[in-house]
C-alpha positions in Angstrom: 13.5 -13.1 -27.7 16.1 -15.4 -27.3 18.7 -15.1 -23.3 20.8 -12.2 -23.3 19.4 -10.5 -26.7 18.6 -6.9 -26.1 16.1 -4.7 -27.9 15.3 -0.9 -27.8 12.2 0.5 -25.5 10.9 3.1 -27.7 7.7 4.3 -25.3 8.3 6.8 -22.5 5.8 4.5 -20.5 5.8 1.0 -20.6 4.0 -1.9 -18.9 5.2 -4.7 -17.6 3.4 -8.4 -17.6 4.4 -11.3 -16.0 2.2 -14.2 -16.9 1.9 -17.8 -16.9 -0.7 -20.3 -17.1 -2.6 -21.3 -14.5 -4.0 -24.8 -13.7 -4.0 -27.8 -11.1 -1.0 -27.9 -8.8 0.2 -24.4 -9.8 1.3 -22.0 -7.9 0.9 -18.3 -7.3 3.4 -15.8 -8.3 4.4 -12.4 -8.1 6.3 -9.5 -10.2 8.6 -7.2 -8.7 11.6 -4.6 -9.5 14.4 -3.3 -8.3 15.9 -0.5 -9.7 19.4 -0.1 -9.2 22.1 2.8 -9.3 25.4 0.3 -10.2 24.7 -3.2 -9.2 22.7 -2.1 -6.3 19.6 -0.7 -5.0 20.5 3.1 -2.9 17.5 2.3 -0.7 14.7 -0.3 0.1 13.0 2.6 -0.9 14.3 1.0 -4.4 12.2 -1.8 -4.2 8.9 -2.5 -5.7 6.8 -5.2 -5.0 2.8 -6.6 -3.5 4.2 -5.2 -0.4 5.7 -1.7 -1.6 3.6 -1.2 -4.7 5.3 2.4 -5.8 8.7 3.7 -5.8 8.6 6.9 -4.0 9.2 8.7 -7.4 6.2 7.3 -8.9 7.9 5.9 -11.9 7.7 2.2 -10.7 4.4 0.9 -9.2 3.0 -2.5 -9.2 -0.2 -2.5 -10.6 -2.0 -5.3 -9.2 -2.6 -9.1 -10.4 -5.6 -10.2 -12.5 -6.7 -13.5 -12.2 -8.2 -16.3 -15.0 -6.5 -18.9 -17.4 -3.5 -17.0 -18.1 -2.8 -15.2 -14.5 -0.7 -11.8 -15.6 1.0 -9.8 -12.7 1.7 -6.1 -13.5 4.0 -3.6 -13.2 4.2 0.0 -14.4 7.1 1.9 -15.6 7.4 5.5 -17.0 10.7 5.5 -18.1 10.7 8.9 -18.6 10.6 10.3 -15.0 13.1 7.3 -13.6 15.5 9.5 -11.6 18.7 10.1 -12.9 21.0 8.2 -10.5 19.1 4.3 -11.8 20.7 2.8 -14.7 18.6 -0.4 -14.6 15.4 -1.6 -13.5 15.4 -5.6 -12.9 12.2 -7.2 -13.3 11.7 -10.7 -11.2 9.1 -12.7 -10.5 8.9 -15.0 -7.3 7.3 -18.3 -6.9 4.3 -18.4 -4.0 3.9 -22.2 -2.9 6.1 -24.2 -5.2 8.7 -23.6 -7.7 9.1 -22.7 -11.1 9.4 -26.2 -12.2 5.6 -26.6 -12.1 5.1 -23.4 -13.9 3.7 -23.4 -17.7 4.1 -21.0 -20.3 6.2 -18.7 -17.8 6.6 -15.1 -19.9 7.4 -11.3 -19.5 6.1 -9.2 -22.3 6.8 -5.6 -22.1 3.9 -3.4 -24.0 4.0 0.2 -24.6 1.7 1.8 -22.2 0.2 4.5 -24.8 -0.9 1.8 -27.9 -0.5 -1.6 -26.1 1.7 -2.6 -28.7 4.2 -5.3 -27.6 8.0 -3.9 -27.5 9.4 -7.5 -26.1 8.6 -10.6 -25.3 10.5 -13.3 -23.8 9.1 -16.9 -22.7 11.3 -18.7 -19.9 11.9 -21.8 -20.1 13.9 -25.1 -18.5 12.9 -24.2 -14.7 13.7 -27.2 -12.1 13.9 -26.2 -8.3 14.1 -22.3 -8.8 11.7 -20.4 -6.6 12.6 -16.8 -7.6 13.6 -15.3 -11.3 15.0 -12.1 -12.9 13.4 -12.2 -15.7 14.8 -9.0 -17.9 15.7 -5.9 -17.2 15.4 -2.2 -18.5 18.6 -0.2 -18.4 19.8 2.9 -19.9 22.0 2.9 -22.9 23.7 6.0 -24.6 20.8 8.0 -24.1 17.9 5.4 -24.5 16.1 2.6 -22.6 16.7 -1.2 -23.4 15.0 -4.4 -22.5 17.4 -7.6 -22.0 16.4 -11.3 -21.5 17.6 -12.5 -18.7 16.2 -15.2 -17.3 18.6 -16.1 -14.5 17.0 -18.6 -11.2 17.6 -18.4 -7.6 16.9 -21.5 -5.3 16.0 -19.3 -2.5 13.3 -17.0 -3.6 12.2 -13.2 -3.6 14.4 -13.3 -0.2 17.5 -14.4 -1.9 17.3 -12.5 -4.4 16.4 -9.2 -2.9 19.0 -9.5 -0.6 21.7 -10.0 -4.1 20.9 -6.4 -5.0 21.1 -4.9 -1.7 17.6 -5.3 0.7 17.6 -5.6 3.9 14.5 -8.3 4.9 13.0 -8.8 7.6 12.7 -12.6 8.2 10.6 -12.5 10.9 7.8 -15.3 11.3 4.8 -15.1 10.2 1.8 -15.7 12.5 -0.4 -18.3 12.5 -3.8 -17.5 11.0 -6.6 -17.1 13.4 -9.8 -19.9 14.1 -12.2 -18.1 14.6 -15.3 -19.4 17.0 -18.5 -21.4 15.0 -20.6 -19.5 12.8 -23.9 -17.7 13.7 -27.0 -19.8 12.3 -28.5 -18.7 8.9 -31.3 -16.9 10.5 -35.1 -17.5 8.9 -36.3 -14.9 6.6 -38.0 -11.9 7.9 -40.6 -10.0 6.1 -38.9 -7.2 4.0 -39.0 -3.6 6.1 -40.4 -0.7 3.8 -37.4 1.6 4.1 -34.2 1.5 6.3 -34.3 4.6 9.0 -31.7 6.9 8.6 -28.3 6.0 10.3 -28.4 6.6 13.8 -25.9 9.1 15.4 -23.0 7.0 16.8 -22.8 7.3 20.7 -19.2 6.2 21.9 -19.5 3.6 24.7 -19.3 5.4 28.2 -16.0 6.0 29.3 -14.5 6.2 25.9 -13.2 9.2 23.8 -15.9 10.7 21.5 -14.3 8.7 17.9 -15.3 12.1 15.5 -11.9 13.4 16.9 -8.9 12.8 13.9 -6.0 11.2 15.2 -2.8 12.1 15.0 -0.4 10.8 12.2 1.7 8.1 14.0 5.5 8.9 14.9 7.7 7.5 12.1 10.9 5.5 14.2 14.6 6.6 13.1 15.8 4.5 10.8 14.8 2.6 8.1 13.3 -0.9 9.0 13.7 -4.4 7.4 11.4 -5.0 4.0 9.0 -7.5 4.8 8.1 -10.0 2.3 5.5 -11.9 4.1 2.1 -12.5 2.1 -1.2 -14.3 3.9 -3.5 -15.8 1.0 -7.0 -17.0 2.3 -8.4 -20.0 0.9 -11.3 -22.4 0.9 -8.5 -24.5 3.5 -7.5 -21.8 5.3 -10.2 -18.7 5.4 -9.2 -17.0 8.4 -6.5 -14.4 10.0 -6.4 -12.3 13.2 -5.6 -8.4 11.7 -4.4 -7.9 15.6 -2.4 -10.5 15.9 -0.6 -9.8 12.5 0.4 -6.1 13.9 -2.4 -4.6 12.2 -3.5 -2.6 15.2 -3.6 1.0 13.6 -4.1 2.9 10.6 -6.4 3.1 7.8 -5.9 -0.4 6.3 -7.0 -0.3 2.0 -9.6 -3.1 1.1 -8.4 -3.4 -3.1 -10.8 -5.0 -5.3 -9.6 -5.7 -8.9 -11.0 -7.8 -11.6 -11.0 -9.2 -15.3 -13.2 -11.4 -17.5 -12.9 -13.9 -20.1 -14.6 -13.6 -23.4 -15.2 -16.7 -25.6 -12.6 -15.1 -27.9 -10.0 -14.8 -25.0 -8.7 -12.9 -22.4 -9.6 -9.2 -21.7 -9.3 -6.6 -18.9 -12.4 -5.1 -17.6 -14.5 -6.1 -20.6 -17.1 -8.4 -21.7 -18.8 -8.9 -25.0 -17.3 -5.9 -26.0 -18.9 -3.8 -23.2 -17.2 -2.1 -20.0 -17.2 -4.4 -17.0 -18.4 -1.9 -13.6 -18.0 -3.6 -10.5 -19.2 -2.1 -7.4 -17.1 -2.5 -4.0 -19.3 -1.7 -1.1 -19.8 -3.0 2.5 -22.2 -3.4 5.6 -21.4 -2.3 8.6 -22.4 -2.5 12.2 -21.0 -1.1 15.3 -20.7 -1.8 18.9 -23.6 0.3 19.6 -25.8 -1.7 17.4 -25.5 1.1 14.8 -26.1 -0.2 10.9 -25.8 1.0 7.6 -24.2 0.5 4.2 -21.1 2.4 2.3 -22.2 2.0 -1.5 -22.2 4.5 -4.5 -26.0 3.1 -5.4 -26.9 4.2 -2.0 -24.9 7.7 -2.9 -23.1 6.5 0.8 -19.3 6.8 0.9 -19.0 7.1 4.5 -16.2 9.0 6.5 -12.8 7.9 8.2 -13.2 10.5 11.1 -16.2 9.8 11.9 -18.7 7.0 11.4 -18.7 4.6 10.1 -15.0 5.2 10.3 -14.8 3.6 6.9 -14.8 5.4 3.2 -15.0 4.0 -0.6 -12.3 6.0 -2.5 -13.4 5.3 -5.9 -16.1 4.0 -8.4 -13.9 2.1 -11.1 -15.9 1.2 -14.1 -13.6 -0.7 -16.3 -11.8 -2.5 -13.6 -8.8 -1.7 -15.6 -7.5 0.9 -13.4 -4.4 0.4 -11.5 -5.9 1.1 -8.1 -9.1 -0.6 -8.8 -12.0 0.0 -6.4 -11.3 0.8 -2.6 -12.6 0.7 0.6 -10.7 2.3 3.5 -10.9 1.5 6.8 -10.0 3.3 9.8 -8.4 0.7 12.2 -7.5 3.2 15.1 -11.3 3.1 16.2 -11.5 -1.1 15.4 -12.9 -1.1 19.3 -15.7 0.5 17.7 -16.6 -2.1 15.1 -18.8 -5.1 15.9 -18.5 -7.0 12.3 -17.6 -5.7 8.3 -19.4 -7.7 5.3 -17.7 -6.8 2.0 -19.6 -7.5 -1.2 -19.2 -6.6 -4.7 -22.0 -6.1 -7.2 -22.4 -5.8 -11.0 -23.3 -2.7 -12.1 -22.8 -3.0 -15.6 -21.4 -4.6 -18.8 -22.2 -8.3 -17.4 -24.8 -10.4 -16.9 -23.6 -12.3 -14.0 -20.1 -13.2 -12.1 -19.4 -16.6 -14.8 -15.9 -15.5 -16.4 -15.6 -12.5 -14.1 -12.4 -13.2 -11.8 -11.3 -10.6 -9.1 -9.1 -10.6 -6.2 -9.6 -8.9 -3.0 -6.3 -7.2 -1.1 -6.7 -5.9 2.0 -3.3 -3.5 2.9 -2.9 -3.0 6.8 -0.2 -0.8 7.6 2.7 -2.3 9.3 1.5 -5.9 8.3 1.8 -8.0 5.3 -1.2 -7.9 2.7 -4.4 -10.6 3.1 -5.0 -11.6 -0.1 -7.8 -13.5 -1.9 -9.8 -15.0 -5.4 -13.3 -15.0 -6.3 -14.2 -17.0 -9.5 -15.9 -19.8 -10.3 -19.6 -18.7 -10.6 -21.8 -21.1 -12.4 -25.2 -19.5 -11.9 -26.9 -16.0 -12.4 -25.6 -14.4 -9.7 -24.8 -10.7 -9.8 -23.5 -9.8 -6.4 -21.0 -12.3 -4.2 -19.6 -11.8 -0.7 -16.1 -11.3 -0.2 -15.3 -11.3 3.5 -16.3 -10.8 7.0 -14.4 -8.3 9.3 -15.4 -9.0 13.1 -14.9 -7.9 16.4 -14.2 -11.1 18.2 -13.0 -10.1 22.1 -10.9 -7.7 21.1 -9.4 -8.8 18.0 -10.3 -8.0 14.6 -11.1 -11.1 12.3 -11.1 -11.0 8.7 -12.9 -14.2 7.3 -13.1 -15.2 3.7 -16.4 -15.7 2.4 -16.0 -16.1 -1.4 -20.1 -16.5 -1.7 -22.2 -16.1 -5.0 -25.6 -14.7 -3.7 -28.4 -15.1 -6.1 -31.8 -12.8 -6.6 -34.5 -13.6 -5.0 -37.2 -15.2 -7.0 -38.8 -12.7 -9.6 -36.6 -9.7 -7.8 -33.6 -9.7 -10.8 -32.3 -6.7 -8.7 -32.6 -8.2 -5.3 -29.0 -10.0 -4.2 -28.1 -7.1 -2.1 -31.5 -8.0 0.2 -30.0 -11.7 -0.1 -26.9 -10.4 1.3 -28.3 -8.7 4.2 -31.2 -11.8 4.8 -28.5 -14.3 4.7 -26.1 -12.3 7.0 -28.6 -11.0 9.1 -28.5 -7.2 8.7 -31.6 -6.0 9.7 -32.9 -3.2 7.5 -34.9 -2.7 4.6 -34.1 -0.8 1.0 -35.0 1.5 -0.8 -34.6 1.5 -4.7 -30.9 2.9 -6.1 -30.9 5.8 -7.7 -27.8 5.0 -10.7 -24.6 6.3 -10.4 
């Protein structure tokens, strides 16, 4: 499509990619819409982005980022159940670390949700020093839904340009991330136990509230406050972040894993070789009280928020193509009870190894902005990697970036997990999974 030419949106559900190419020197970026009643939004409420992934009518949600050669950021739109009152739905994407000068092969395509047939497509083009764009919009005509071309650039990003349609942001600083003390040695290898022992009952350090008790739902202040746009990305240069120091003292905080691959043939979501990709999101934990165990559906463990290990997998995804993905949840109100987190993902099925699998890990606290991060770049056989570290350092809770491929074990095809716990010293045996 060509600026300003307009097209008719047939589907009653539509999705919405923003991609570009991705390469050296680069940067990030990320999809958003507003959807407007007249030339402005009623409500932050009105605004969808990484930060605020679904309008509170459910007809606008962002559906997450996949990684690879041609990075495509999503949103979803069911036209259909927009409320009445929005006449248009702009849909912008904002530059993360650069502008969109050193962008290639910028695009949205709009694709009917139902077939996956492409509706409209529109490659921008001619960016210099712009760091945020509307790219096209979806607006109501006599009856019907329309896509324009846009393509109009602000110099001063998703903030400038949210605040043109009516948000209020927050422009508060964004804290440092957190260096955390040296690294544990890599212990020796131990001889392999014959079986874990159950989990032990949890006993609450004395002089603290017994943690099986649910807590209350916190107190939501009058008033609506500022939308924050802050974003942390942890990198091979910066791995670190203090959750506490961030504001994410509270809550259950959403640990997102989503993934694609890459066949020789090209790019694909959630498949390889024409088989279902099924990564698996699971976690060690210990507590305070030297208490260990594992959340994984292998182990048939999905673990509990009320209770220990105050942490609980949400869903088995086997595609990866799944708007949600895989989660973990995690029940921050009882972090004093946590000693350290490991989060590692295995492959279940439909690949042989992580080469041409790309994911990206999200963790959501609440009242703080999301922790993002990539794993890619596998170039052996292994089946299981390490994501992060969550730890208990004096008080505050640390959330490392690991970003580790683990391999098997000599003649043990199955055995990365046992690497995993060798390598990060978790001191229990296994038993064999049981399928899922």
């Amino acid at each position: 499509m060509m600026k300003g030419a307009n097209v008719v949106v047939p589907a009653a559900e539509v999705r919405v990619e923003v991609s570009w190419q991705a390469g050296p020197g680069v940067p990030d970026a990320d999809a958003s819409a507003l959807l407007l009643a007249g030339a402005k939004v009623r409500s932050d409420d009105d605004f969808v982005f990484y930060n605020q992934a679904v309008h509170p009518s459910g007809a606008v949600r962002h559906a997450g980022k996949h990684q690879g050669p041609t990075v495509v950021d999503t949103l979803s739109v069911r036209l259909a159940q927009v409320e009445p009152q929005i006449e248009k739905i702009v849909l912008a994407a904002s530059a993360d670390g650069g502008t969109f000068g050193q962008f290639r092969d910028l695009c949205i395509r709009v694709l009917d949700a139902a077939t996956g047939g492409e509706v409209a497509r529109f490659d921008s083009t001619g960016a210099t020093t712009e760091t945020a764009f509307v790219l096209g919009e979806l607006y109501r005509r006599q009856g019907a839904w329309k896509f324009r071309a846009v393509g109009q650039g602000y110099d001063t990003g998703l903030a400038g340009l949210a605040t043109d349609f009516g948000i209020t942001v927050d422009d508060a600083p964004v804290d440092q991330p957190f260096t955390p003390p040296p690294s544990r040695p890599t212990p020796a290898a131990q001889p392999q136990q014959p079986a874990p022992p159950p989990t032990q009952p949890y006993a609450p350090p004395q002089g603290q509230p017994h943690p099986g008790a649910r807590f209350p739902s916190p107190a939501t202040p009058s008033g609506q406050a500022p939308v924050n746009l802050a974003k942390v990305s942890l990198t091979k240069e910066s791995p670190s972040v203090s959750l506490t120091k961030h504001g994410a003292t509270g809550g259950v905080m959403r640990v997102n894993l989503n993934w694609t691959s890459m066949a020789a043939t090209g790019r694909i979501f959630g498949k390889l070789r024409g088989k279902n990709i099924d990564l698996d999101l699971c976690c060690f934990f210990e507590l305070v009280n030297g208490a260990i165990g594992s959340v994984r559906a292998l182990d048939r463990r999905f673990g509990a928020l009320y209770e220990p290990p105050f942490i609980h997998l949400d869903q088995d995804d086997r595609t990866g193509a799944s708007i949600t993905g895989e989660n973990l949840s995690i029940n921050l109100d009882y972090t004093r009870f946590f000693r350290r987190i490991l989060v590692f993902a295995s492959i279940y099925d439909g690949a042989s190894d992580f080469r041409n699998v790309h994911a990206t890990v999200t963790l959501h606290p609440v009242n703080s902005a999301p922790i993002e991060m990539t794993l890619d770049g596998c170039t052996d056989n292994s089946r299981d990697a390490v994501l992060a570290v969550l730890e208990n350092v004096n008080g505050e809770l640390v959330v490392r970036r690991e970003g580790v491929f683990v391999r098997p074990p000599a003649g043990q095809p199955g055995g990365g997990v046992m690497e995993i716990a060798r390598l990060y010293n978790w001191d229990f045996g296994f038993q064999a999974g049981r399928g899922k």
